[in-house]
N, C-alpha and C positions, 0 to 999 in steps of 0.2 A: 504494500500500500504506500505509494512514493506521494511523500508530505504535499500538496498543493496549496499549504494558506498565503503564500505570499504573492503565489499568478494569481487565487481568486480574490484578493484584495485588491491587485491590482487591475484585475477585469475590473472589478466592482467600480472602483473610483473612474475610471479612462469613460464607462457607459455614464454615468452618474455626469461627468463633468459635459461630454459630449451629446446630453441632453439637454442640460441645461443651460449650455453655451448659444443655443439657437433660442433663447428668449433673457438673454442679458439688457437687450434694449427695454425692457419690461420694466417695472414698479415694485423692488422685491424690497422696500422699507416699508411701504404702509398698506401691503397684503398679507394679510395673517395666510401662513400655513394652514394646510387642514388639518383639523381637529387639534388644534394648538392656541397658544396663548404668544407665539413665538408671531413673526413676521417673518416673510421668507428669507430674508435678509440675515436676521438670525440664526435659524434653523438651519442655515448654509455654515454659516461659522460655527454651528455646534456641531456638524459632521467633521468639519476640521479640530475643532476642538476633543472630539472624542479619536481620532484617529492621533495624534500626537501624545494626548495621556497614556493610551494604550502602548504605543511604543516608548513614552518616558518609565510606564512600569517594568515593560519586559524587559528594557535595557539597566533599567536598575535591576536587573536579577532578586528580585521579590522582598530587597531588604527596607522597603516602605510602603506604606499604602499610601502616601502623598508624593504626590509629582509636581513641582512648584513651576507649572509652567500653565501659558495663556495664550490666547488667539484675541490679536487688537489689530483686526484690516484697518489699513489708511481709508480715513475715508474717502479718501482722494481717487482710491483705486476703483473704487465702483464695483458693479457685479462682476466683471472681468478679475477683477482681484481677488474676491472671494473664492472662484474656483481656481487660480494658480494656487492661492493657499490650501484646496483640499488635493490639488494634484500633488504640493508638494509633501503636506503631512502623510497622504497617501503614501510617497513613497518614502518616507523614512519608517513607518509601522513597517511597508514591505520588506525593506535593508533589516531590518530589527528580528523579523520574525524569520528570516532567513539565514542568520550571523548566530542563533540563540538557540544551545543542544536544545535536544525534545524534553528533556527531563527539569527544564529550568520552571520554576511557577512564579508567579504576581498575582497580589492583592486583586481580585475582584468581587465585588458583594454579592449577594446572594445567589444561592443559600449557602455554598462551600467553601466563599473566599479566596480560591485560586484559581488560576487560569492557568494553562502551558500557552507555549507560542500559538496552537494550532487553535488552542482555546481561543485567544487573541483575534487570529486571524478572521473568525466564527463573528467572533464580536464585531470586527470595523466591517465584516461584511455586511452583518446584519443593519447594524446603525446608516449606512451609507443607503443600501435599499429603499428602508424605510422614509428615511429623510427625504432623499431624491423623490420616495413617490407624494409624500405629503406637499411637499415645494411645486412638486409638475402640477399635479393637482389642482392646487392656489391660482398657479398660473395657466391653467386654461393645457397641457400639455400632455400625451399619452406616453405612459411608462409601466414598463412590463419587463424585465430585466431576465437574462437566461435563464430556463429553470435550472439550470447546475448550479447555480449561485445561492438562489431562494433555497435549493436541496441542502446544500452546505449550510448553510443558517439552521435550517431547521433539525439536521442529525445529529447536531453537535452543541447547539444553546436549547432544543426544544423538545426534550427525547420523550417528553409523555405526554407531545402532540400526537395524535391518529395522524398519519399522513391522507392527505385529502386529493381530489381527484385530480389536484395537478401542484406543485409545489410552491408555488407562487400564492397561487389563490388558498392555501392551507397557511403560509408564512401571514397572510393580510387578517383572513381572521383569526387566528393564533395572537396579535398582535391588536385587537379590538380594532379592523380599517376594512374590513369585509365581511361578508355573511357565506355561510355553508349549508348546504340541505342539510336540514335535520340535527342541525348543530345551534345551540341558544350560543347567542352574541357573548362574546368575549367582553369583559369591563375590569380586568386585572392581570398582568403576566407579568413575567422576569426573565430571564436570562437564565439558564442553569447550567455549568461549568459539571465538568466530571470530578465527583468526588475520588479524594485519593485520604484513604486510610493509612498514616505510617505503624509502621513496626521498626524491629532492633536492626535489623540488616534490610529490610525490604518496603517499599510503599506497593499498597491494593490501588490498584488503579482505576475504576471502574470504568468499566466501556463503555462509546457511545454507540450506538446504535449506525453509524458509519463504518466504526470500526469492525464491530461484531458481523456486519455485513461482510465486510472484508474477509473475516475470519471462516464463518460461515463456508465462504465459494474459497477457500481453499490458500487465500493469502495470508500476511503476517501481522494484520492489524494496525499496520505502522509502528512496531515493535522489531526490537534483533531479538533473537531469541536464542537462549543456549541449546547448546546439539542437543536432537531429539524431540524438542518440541516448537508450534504448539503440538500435545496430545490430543487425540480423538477428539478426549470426552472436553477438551476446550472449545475446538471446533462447534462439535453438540451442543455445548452449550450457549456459544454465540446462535447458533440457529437458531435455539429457542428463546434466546433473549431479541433476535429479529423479526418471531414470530408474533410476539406477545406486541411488540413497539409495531407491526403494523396491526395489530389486534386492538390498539389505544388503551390496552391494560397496562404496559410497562411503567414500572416506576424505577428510576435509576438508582436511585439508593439500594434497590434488593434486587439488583441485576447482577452481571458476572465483573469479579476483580481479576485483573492481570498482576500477579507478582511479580514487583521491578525489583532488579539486585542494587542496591545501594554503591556496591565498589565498582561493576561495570555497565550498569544502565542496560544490562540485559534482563529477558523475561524468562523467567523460570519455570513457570506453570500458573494456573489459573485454581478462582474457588468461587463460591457465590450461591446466590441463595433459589430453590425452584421456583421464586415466585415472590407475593408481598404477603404478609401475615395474615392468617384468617380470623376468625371472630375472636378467638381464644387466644390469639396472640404469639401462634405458635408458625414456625418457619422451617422448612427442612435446609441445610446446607448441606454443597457438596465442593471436591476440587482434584486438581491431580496435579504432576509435575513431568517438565522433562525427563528422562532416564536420566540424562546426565547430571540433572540436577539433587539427587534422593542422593537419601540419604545423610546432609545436613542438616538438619532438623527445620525446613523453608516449611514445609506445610506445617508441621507443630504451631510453628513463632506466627504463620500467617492464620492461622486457623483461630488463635489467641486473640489474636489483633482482634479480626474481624469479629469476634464474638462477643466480645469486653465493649464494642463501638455499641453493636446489635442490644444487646441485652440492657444497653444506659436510654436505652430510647422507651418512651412510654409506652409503644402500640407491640412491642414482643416482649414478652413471655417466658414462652421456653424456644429453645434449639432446637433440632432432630438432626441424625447422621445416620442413614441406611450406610452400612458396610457389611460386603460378605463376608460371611460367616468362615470362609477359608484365609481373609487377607487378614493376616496378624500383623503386618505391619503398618496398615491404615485402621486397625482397631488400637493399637500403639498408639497411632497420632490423636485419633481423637479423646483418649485416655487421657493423654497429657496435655491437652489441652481444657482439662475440667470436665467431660462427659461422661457419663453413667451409663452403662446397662438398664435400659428400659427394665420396668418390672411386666409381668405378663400382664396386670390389670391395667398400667400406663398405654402398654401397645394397645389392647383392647378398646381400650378409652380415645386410641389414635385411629382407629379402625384397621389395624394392623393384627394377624394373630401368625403367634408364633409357635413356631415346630419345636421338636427336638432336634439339635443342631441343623436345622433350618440352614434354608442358602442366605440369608438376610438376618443381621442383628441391630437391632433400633437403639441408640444412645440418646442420649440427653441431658442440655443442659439450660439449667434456668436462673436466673438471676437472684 
């Protein structure tokens, strides 16, 4: 999966500006934006202004969440000036997101605080779109931007959007600026960044639904991965985390983690959870590793992680871990990782029953 955030930023801005350059002769001080408070005039300098924070964060390599920087056009410059200035903030977020390893984060708000570049790149994509169509809008102007662009925005800031009959028109109401059959109007959204769980040696990286797609048809997620994986059952389980995110069930917080190695930004295997919690609060987890990578104790310390995160949250409960009944050394991990032998009336209770050394044995762990 070869990185793309810094060509789709740079598409993003080159269409944005080259729209908007065919009505410079226009009125963009005292025509408010659509659905804004802004004037287009503004809302032009705030697509520059967000594409420069963006890359003042990533270049700070994640050690502030304030970037002491500003966008002040001459006013002399006119509308012509306000789009050299998003052309050029454009391409310094592009240079930034492209100079900056994968593994580098910054401060972004909600709800998990970081961003990686790719995270970034998602962002000045999205922000630019948007802007552009609010501003064309105002001004009387038709804007529809590639769906490969609008796709990118939405796999990566909007992963428990349903995807909708065309990517564009799913990014407008996703963002309160359009209507979908059978879908009630949008009146609150955010941004959401892939959560990444740290541990001792490793951060969970959770996927987005780009990624997972990647993984899915047989590629690397955008990840190096040490010899031997990804494993099947990671593959598998992007599938089913692709299935569910076009099913509009996916929630990224209980989707699949990628285990990154801390000393060489390689992936080691994956874990995560079958789903989001049910009534009772209860979640099954599963995971594997590279061959090469076992026997270090990576799933132990990851399995810990993720369940100490899992277990401090209100809506879970308890844990489960189906492990065969022949694999002693994935009944090992989840052992020492705090899990219990189901008792027969637990499994029952789970609708689970079990044999005499049965091919399946149910653990658990709850908070």
């Amino acid at each position: 999966m070869r990185h793309m955030g810094g060509e789709r930023v740079q598409e993003a801005v080159a269409g944005s500006v080259a729209l908007l350059r065919t009505a410079v002769e226009k009125d963009w001080d005292t025509v408010k934006a659509a659905r804004s408070d802004w004037s287009c005039r503004e809302a032009a300098i705030h697509i520059a202004y967000d594409l420069i924070v963006y890359a003042g964060r990533l270049a700070g390599r994640g050690h502030s969440s304030h970037v002491p920087l500003r966008i002040h056009p001459d006013d002399t410059a006119g509308n012509e000036g306000l789009l050299h200035a998003i052309e050029t903030t454009g391409t310094l977020l592009t240079a930034t997101i492209r100079t900056t390893p994968r593994h580098i984060r910054a401060h972004h708000p909600c709800p998990f605080h970081t961003a990686n570049p790719e995270g970034f790149a998602a962002l000045g994509v999205g922000e630019v779109l948007l802007h552009t169509y609010d501003i064309a809008e105002a001004l009387g102007l038709v804007y529809e931007p590639p769906a490969e662009l609008a796709e990118f925005a939405l796999t990566r800031l909007l992963p428990q959007v349903q995807p909708g009959p065309t990517p564009w028109s799913t990014l407008l109401w996703a963002t309160g600026r359009g209507e979908l059959a059978d879908r009630a109007p949008v009146t609150s959204w955010y941004w959401i960044n892939n959560l990444v769980v740290p541990a001792e040696r490793l951060n969970l990286e959770s996927l987005t639904p780009a990624a997972a797609a990647d993984l899915a048809a047989g590629g690397d997620g955008g990840y190096e991965w040490a010899r031997g994986g990804p494993y099947d059952g990671t593959r598998e389980a992007s599938g089913m985390l692709l299935k569910a995110y076009e099913a509009g069930v996916h929630r990224p917080e209980f989707g699949v983690f990628v285990l990154v190695r801390h000393e060489d930004d390689r992936a080691v295997g994956a874990l995560g959870f079958h789903g989001a919690p049910d009534e009772e609060g209860r979640v099954e987890i599963g995971y594997d590793l590279a061959e090469s990578a076992r026997g270090n104790g990576y799933a132990t310390e990851a399995l810990r992680a993720l369940a100490t995160w899992a277990l401090a949250r209100d809506d879970v409960h308890t844990l489960l871990a189906t492990v065969d009944h022949d694999n002693r050394a994935s009944q090992a991990v989840v052992t020492r990782a705090g899990f219990v032998r189901a008792t027969v009336e637990e499994e029952r209770a789970m609708g689970e029953s079990r044999e005499a050394n049965g091919p399946l044995q149910v653990y658990v762990r709850t908070a």
